[in-house]
N, C-alpha and C positions, 0 to 999 in steps of 0.2 A: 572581436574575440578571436585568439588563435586558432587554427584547427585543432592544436594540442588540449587547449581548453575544451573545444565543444565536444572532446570523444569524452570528456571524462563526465560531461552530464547527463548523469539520467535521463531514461526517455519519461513523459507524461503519460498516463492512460487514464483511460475514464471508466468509471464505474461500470459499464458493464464489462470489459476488457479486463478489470480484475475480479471481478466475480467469477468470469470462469477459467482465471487463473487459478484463483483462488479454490475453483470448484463449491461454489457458494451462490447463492440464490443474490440478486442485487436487493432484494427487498433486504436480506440477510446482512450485505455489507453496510444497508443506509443504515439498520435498527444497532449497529455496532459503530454506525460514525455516532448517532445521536448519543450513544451510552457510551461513547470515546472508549471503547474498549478493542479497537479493530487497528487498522494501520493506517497511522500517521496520512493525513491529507492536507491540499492544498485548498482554496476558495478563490477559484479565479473567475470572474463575472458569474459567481452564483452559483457556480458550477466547481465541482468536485474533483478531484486531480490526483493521481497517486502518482509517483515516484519509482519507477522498478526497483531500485537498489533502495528504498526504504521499506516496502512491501516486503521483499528478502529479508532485510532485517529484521522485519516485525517477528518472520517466521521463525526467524534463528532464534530471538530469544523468545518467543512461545514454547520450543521447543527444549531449550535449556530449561525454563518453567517446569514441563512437565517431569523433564531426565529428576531436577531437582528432588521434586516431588514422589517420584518412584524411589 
C-alpha cells in the first residue's frame, strides 16, 4: 500500500475510545450496537471496531436529523 493510501485510512478505535469520544457510557454504545441505532461498526475477531471518519459521519447526519426536525 502507498503511503498516499494509508493517510487516507481511518484510524480504528475500540469501544471504549469512542465512548468517551462520544461522551457516552460503553455500556451505552453496546445497547445502540445491539439496536443498530448508534455508528456504524466493524466485527473484527469478535470485537468491535469504529472508524473515526464514520463516527463523524454518524454525528453529522444525527445532527442534520435533529436541524430537520426543529
Amino acid at each position: 500500500m502507498s503511503d498516499e493510501a494509508q493517510a487516507k485510512v481511518s484510524p480504528l478505535l475500540d469501544s471504549r475510545e469512542v465512548a468517551a469520544y462520544l461522551k457516552v457510557s460503553e455500556s451505552t454504545l453496546s445497547r445502540w450496537r445491539s439496536a443498530q441505532t448508534g455508528p456504524p461498526f466493524l466485527r473484527l475477531g469478535g470485537i468491535a471496531r469504529y472508524r473515526l471518519d464514520t463516527v463523524d459521519q454518524w454525528l453529522a447526519s444525527a445532527e442534520d436529523d435533529h436541524a430537520a426536525q426543529g
